[in-house]
N, C-alpha and C positions, 0 to 999 in steps of 0.2 A: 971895112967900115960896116958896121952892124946896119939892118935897114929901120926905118923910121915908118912911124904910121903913113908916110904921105908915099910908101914903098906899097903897099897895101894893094893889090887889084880890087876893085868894086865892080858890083854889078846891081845895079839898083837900087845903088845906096847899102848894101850889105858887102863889108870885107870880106875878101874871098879867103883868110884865114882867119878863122876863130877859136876861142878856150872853150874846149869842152870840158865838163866836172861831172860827168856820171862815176857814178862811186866815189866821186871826193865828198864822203859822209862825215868826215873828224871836222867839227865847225871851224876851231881853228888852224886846221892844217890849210879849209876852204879860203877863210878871209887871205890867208898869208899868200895863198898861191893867185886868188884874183886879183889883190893888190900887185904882184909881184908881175902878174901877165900885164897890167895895165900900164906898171911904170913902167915894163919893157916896150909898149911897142901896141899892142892886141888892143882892137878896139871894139871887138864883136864877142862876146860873151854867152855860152848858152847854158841852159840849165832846165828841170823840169820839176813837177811836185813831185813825180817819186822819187827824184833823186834823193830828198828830204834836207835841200840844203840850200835853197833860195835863202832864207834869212841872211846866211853866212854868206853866200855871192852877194847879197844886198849890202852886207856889212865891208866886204873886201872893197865894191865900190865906192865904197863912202868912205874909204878909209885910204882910199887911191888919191892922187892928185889929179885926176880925170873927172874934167864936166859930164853930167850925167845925160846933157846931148849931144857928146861927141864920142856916146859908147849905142852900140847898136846889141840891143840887148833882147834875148827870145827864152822863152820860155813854154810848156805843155801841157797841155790836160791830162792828165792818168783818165783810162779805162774805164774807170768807175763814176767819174766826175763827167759823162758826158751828154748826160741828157740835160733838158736846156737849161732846165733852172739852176742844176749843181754847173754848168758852163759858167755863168753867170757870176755864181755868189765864191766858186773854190778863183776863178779869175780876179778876184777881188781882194781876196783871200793874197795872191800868188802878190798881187802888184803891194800891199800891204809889207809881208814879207820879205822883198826885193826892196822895198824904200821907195819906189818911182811910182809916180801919176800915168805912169803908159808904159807898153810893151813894142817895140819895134816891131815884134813879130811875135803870134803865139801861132801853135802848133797842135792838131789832133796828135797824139803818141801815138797811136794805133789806131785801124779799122776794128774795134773790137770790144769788147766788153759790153758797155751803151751805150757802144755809138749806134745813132739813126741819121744817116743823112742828112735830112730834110731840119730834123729839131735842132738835130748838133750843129746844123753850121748856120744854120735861121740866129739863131743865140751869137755865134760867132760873127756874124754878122752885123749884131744887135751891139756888140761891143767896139766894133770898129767904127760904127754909125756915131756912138757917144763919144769917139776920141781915146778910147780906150787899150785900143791897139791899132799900130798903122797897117798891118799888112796880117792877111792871113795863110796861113802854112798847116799841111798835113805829112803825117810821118810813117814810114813803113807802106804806104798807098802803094798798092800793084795799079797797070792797066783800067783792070774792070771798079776800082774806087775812083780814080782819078776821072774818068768819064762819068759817073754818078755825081760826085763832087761839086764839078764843073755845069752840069745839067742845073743842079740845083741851087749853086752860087750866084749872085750878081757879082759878087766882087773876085777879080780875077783870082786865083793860087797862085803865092808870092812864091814858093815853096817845098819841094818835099824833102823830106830827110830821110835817109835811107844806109845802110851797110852799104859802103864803096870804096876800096882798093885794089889792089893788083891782084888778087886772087877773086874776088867779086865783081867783075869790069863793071855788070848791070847793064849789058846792051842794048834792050829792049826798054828799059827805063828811061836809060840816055836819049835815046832816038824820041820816045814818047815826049819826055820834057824839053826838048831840041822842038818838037814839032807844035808842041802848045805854049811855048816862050813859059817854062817853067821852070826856076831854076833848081840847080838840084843840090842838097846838105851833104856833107860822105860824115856820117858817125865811122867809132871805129876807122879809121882812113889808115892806119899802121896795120888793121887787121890785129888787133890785140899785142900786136908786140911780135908777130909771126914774120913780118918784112925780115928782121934782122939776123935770123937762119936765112935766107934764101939767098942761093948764090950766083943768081941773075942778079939781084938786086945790088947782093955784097960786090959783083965787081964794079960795079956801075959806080955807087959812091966810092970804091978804090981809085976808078978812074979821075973821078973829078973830086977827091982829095974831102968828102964829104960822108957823114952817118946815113945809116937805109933808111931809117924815119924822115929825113929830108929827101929822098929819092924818092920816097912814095908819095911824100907831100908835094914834090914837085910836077909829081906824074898827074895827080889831080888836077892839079891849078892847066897847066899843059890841055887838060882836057876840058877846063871850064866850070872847073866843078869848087866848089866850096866846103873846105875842110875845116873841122872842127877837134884836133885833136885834145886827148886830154893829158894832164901831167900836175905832177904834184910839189916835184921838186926843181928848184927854181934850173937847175944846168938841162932839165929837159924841155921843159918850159922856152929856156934858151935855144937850144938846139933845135926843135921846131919853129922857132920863128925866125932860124938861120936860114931854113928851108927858103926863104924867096929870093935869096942871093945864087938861089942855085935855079938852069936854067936847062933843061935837059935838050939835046939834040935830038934829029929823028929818030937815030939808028937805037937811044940809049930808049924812047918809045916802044920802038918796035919791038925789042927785043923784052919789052914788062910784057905788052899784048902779046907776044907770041907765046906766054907761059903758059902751058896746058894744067892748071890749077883752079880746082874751084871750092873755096873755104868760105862757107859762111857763119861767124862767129859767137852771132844772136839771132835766134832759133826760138823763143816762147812758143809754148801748146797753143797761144792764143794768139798767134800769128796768122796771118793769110793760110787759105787752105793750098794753094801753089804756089810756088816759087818758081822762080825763074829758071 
């Protein structure tokens, strides 16, 4: 039996799988595949401005048989969009776009571009005070953002999103957002499609009669983490949201962490100056 939205794990109100659309740029390749995730099952959706494709996730939900308060919907500021006043007006901009009066969640993309701490998140702030979004989230944040962040927040970090699968564990991420109740996003969670060479992975789901994209997905959930994979065509679509019927043992754990691999996918110049 296929599982059902009430299959779902949550964690503060946010489904622990979600549809992610980075680079689903064809608008109607976009509506077809958000509709498609919604009448499956997904009820956590995310997207950003530079995707350049909010309109068409706006349009896929409106075109779903899904109430638009029983989708946990998030969305991001571009780089360029983040000093306060463009915070403010391209946020306006995004929820116009998307069709919805609110954002469950909006997101920094990056420490990077113009962002300023104190403006950027004063404004983010200033949008959550109005009703405007219920929770605030930052993305790609190392250590030394996340204590700056948090310095200069009142409202807690619902949030960060970041590269994380089996080649990227993020252990020092994990532990940080473990330690400050902060939950954590896995973009990328397939590792770009890389799971499916790998032959820890491949005997794992040979084992338990299952695709690696599910094995990877299951390896996040397993760890607490929240996946957002992406996919275009509805049998993948499908197959990642077979992923929660699968339930990995220890041994099938241990054996991803013990993989002496380290891949990380998305890499910008305008990325953090360390990595992990």
């Amino acid at each position: 039996m296929s599982p059902t939205p009430a299959d779902v794990p949550t964690v503060d109100g946010m489904p622990q799988l979600g549809f992610g659309t980075w680079q689903n740029d064809d608008h109607d390749q976009c509506v077809t595949s958000v509709k498609t995730a919604l009448e499956l099952g997904y009820r956590h959706i995310d997207t950003a401005q530079i995707y350049r494709n909010e309109a068409a996730v706006g349009e896929g939900i409106a075109e779903s048989s899904v109430a638009r308060e029983d989708i946990f919907l998030a969305t991001k500021i571009w780089i360029t969009n983040l000093a306060a006043d463009d915070v403010v007006s391209t946020a306006a901009e995004s929820l116009e776009r998307l069709g919805t009066e609110y954002l469950d969640l909006l997101y920094v993309h990056w420490a990077a571009g113009e962002y300023d701490a104190e403006e950027t998140l004063a404004a983010f702030e200033q949008l959550h005070e109005e009703g405007k979004i219920k929770r605030i989230g930052v993305s790609n944040f190392e250590p030394k953002h996340l204590d700056r962040a948090q310095e200069v927040l009142d409202v807690p970090i619902f949030a960060n999103q970041i590269e994380l699968h089996p080649f990227l564990r993020q252990e020092a991420l994990r532990e940080y957002a473990a330690d400050a109740d902060i939950n954590l996003v896995a973009y990328s969670p397939l590792a770009r499609g890389n799971v499916i060479d790998d032959p820890v992975i491949g005997e794992i789901a040979e084992k338990h009669g299952v695709s690696e994209p599910q094995v990877s997905l299951a390896w996040l959930r397993a760890k607490g983490v929240t996946a957002i994979p992406k996919a275009t065509s509805e049998a993948h679509i499908r197959d990642n949201w077979e992923s929660l019927s699968l339930e990995l043992d220890e041994e099938d754990i241990d054996q991803i962490d013990a993989r002496d691999r380290h891949l990380r996918t998305v890499n910008p110049d305008f990325g953090p100056d360390s990595w992990e």
